[in-house]
C-alpha positions as CSV (number, residue, x, y, z in Angstrom):
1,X,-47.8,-47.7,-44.0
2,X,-49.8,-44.9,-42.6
3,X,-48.7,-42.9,-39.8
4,X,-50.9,-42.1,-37.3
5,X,-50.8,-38.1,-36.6
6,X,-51.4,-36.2,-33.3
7,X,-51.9,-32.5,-33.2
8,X,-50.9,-31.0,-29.6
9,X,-51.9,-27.6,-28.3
10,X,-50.3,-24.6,-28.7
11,X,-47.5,-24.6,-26.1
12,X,-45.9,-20.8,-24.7
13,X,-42.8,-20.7,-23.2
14,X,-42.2,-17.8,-21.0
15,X,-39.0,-16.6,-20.0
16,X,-37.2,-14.0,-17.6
17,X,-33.6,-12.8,-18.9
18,X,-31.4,-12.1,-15.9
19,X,-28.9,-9.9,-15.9
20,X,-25.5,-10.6,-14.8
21,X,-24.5,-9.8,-11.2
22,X,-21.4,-7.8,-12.3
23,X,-19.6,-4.2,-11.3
24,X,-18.6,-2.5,-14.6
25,X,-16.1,0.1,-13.9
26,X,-15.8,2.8,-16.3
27,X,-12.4,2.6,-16.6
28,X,-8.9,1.9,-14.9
29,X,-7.5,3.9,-11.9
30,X,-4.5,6.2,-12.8
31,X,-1.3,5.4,-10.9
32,X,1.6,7.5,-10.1
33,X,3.7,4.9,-12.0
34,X,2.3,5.2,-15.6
35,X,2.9,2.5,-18.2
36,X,6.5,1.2,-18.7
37,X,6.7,0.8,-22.3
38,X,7.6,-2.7,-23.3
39,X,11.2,-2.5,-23.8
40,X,11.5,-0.9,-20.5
41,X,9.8,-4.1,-18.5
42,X,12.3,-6.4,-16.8
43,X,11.9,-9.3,-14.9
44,X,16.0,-9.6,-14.5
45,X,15.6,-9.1,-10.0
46,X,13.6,-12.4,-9.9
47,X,15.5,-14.1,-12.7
48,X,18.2,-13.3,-10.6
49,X,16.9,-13.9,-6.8
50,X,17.6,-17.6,-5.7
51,X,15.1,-19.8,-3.8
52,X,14.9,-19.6,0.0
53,X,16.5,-23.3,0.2
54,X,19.1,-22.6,-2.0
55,X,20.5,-19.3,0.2
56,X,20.2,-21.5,3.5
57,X,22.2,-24.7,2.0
58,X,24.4,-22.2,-0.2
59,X,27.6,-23.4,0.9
60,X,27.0,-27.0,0.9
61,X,25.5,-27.3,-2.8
62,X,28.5,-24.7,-4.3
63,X,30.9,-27.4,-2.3
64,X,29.4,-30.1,-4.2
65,X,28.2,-31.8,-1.1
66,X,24.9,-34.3,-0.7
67,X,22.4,-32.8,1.0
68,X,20.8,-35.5,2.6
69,X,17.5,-33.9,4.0
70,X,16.5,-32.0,1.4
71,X,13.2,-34.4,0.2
72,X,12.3,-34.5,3.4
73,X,12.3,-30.1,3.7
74,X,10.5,-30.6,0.4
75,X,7.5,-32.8,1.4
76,X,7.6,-30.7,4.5
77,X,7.2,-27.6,2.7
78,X,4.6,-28.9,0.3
79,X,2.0,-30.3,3.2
């Protein structure tokens, strides 16, 4: 079966390279802080700290009590 061949022109592309709309900053600010070593970072205060909800309705949830309302302050809280 013979194929029957086309030969197209010669097709040139052209092209513009942009270059990215970035700042680069040379390098990090210096704080008065400094870099806590790794064994020295502690996240233990918010481990600790207890959620807003939980401080206000303290009493009633160490009691054992239902606390009726609390879906409701939730939905409230996430609209």
């Amino acid at each position: 079966m013979p194929y029957n061949e086309q030969i197209l022109e010669t097709i040139r592309i052209e092209a513009v390279v942009e270059k990215p709309r970035v700042t680069l900053i040379p390098k990090r600010h210096e704080t008065d802080i400094g870099e806590a070593r790794l064994e020295q970072r502690s996240f233990e205060k918010e481990l600790k700290a207890k959620p807003d909800i939980l401080t206000e309705y303290g009493k009633d949830l160490e009691s054992g009590k239902k606390i009726k309302k609390i879906k409701k302050l939730l939905d409230k809280e996430n609209k």
